[in-house]
N, C-alpha and C positions, 0 to 999 in steps of 0.2 A: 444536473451539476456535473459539471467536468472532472474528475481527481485528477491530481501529477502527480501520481504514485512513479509511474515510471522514470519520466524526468529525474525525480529527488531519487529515486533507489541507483540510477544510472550515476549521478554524480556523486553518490555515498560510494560509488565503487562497488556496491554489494548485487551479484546475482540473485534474481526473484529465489532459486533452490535456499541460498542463504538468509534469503529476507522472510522465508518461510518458515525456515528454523529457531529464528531469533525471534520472529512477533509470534509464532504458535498460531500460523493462520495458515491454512492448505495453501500448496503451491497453485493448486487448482484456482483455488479463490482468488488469489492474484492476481492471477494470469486474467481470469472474465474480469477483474476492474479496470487492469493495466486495457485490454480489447472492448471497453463499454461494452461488455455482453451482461454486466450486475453495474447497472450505473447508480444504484440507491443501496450501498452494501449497510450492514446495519452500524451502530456508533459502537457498538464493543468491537467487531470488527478494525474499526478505522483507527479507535483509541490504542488496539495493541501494535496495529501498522505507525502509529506516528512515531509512538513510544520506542517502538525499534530503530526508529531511522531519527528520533532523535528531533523529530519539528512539533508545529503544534498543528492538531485540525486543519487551524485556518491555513496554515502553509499547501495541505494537500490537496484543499482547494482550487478549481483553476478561476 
């Protein structure tokens, strides 16, 4: 499964550092979804990522 975390954090205007602070998710962690190095990251993970940026799941889906 592809995420567009990047894509949707890039058009929220919000730097990964910022998107880290607002979901409560490591910069680290990010960064391996945004580079497919963690392409199955877990749903609590993804849920605090959507929530911060405001989509649902299925948005961050590719």
């Amino acid at each position: 499964m592809k995420i567009k975390l990047k894509e949707i954090r890039e058009y929220r205007g919000l730097s990964r550092y910022r998107l880290a602070k607002i979901s409560d998710v490591n910069d680290s962690t990010l960064q391996m979804i945004e580079n497919s190095e963690n392409p199955n990251p877990t749903f609590k993970i993804m849920c605090k990522i959507a929530d911060a940026l405001e989509v649902s799941l299925d948005d961050l889906r590719g």
